[in-house]
C-alpha positions in Angstrom: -8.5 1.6 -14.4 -12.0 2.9 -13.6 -12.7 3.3 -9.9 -14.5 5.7 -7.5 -11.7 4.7 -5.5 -7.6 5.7 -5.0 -5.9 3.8 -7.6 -3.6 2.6 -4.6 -6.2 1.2 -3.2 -7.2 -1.1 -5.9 -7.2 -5.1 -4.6 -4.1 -7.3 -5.4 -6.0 -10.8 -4.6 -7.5 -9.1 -1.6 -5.0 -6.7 -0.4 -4.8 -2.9 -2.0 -1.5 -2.5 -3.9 -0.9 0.6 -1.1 -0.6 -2.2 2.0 1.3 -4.8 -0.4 4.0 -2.3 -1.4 4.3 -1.3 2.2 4.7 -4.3 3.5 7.8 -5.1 0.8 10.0 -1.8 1.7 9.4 -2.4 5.7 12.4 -3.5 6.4 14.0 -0.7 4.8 11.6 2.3 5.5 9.8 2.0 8.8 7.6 4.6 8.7 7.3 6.2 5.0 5.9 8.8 3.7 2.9 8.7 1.7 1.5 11.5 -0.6 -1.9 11.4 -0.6 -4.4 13.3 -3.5 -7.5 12.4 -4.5 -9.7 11.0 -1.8 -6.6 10.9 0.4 -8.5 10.0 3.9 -9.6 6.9 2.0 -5.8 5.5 1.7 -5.1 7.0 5.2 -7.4 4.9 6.5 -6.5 2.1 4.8 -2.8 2.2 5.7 -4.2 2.7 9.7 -3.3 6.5 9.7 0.3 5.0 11.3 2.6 6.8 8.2 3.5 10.3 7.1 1.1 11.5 5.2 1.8 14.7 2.7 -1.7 16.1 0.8 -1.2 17.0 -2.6 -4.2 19.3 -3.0 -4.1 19.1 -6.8 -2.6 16.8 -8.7 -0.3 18.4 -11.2 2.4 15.7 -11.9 5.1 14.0 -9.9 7.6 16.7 -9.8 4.6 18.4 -8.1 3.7 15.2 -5.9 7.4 15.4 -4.3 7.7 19.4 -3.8 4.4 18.9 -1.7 6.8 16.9 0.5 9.5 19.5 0.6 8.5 21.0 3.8 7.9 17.9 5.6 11.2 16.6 4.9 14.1 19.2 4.0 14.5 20.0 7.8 15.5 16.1 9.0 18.9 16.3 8.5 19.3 12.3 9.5 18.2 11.9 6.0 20.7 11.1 3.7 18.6 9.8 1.0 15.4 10.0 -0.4 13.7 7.1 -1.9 10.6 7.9 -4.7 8.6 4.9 -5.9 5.3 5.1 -7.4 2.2 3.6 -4.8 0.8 1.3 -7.5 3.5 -1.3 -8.1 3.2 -3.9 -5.5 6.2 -6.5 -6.7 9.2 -3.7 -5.9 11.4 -5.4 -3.0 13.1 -3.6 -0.6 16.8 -5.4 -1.9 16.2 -3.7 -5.0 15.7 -0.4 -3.3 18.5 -1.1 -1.0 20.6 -1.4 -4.2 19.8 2.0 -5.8 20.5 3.2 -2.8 24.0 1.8 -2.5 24.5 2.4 -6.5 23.8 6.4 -5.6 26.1 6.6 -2.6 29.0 4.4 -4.6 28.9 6.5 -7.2 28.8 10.2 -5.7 25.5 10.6 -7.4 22.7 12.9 -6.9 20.4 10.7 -8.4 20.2 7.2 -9.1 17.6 5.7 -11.2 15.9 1.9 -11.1 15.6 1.1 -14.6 15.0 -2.1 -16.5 16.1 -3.6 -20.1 13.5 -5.1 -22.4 14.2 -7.3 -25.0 11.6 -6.2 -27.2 8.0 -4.1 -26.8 6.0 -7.1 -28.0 4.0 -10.0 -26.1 3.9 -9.7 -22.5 6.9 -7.0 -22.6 4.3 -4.6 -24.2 3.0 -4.4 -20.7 6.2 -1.3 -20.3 5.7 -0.1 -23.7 4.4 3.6 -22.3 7.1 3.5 -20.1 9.7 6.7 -19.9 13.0 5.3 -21.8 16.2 6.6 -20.9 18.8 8.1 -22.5 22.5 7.6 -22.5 25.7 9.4 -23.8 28.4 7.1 -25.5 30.2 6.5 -22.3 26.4 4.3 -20.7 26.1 7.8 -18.4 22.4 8.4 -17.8 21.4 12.2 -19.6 18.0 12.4 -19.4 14.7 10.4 -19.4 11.6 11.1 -22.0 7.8 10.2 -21.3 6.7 8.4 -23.5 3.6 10.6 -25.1 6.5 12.9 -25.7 9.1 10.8 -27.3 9.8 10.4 -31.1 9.9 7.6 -32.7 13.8 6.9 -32.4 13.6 7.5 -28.8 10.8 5.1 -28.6 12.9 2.3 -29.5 15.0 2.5 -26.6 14.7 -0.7 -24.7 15.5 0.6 -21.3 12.5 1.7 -19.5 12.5 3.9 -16.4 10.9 2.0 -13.9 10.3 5.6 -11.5 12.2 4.2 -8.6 14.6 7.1 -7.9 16.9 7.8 -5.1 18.2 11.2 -4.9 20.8 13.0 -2.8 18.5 14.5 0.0 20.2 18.0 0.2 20.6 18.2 -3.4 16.6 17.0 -4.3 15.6 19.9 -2.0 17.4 22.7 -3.6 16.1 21.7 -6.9 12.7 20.4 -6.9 11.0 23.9 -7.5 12.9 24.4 -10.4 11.0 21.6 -12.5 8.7 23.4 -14.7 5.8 22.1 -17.1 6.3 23.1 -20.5 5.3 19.5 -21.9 2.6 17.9 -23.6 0.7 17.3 -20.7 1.5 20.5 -18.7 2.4 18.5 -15.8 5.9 19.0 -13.6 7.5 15.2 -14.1 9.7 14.8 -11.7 12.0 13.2 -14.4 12.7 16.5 -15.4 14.9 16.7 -12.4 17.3 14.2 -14.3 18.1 17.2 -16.6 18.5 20.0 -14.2 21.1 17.4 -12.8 22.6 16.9 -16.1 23.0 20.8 -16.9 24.9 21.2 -13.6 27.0 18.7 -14.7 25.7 16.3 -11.5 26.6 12.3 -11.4 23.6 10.5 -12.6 23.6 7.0 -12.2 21.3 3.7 -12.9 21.0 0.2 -11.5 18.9 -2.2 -13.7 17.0 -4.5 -11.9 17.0 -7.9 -12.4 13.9 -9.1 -12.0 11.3 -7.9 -14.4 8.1 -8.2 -12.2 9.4 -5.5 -9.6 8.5 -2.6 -12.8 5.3 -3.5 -13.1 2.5 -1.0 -12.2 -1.6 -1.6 -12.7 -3.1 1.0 -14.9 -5.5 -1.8 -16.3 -7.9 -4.9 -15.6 -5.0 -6.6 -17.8 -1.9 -5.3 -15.6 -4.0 -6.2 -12.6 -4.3 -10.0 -13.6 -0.7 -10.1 -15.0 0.5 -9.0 -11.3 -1.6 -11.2 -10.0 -0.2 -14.4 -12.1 3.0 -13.5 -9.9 1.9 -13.9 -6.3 1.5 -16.5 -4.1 0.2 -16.0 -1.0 -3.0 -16.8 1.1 -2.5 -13.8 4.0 -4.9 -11.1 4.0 
């Protein structure tokens, strides 16, 4: 989407995706931490300047977004857990986070991963089509995910989707974030690289597919921004 503004900030019938999203995961996340790029003290205002904020001077992927964080966070050692979820996808609920998050501890993981099962790429379900797919060994173990602008067409066909909700072993997502690099098509640092660097250490890496198909969608377009819109109800601003 065009805009001289933060994508976060774009209205959801009259509310910026930023406040709607916040407003879901309250009840599990008090005070969050948002990482802010460009025109940050626009969404800092927005949100009331009443959150962590964490300025990511350049914007050089979301492995990068997350290592800005690093020194805010590493240090608090209440935190167990750290949540990730992407600031323009408005429908994600706070049960579905809570469930990662009990999926990752269950499990001994140091990294559970939201995903979500399409039946097919076609109609409304093409809405995830550029979606990351992930990839599984014979046993359903989570090895890896792959963007889409670098998948092949095999991997392509994958119909589970990585939805970027992530919850990560706190300890463990600090000693590894600076060893994401970007030697991909876009140059970027993904921060589902990470999956990988788990994978190679031989780390648990688990999923929880969400049931509810609405909570993966993000607005990238005027179309994504209507289709989210066909899904609320609600006459607060």
């Amino acid at each position: 989407m065009k805009s001289e503004k933060p994508k976060v900030l774009t209205l959801v019938k009259g509310i910026p995706i930023i406040k709607r999203l916040l407003a879901n995961i309250k009840s599990i996340c008090e005070k969050p931490t948002i990482i802010v790029g460009y025109k940050g003290n626009e969404v800092v205002e927005a949100t009331e300047n009443k959150y962590n904020y964490v300025i990511q001077k350049e914007q050089n992927g979301t492995g990068h977004a997350i290592a800005c964080a690093k020194s805010s966070l590493q240090n608090k050692n209440d935190i167990e857990s750290i949540i990730v979820i992407p600031g323009d996808h408005p429908l994600v609920s706070a049960q579905s986070l809570n469930n990662i998050t009990l999926q990752r501890k269950s499990s001994g993981a140091v990294i559970a991963l939201g995903t979500l099962v399409v039946p097919s790429y076609d109609g409304d379900w093409s809405v995830f089509n550029h979606y990351g797919r992930i990839i599984k060994d014979t046993m359903g173990h989570v090895t890896g995910i792959v963007e889409f602008k670098d998948a092949s067409e095999e991997i392509r066909a994958i119909k589970e989707v990585n939805m970027s909700y992530y919850c990560f072993d706190a300890t463990w997502l600090w000693e590894n974030i600076d060893t994401i690099d970007n030697k991909n098509a876009a140059g970027e640092y993904y921060l589902t690289d990470i999956v990988a660097i788990a994978k190679k250490q031989q780390k648990i890496i688990t999923s929880y597919a969400i049931e509810n198909y609405i909570e993966a969608m993000g607005i990238n377009t005027p179309e994504q921004l209507l289709l989210v819109e066909s899904f609320i109800c609600d006459s607060h601003k």
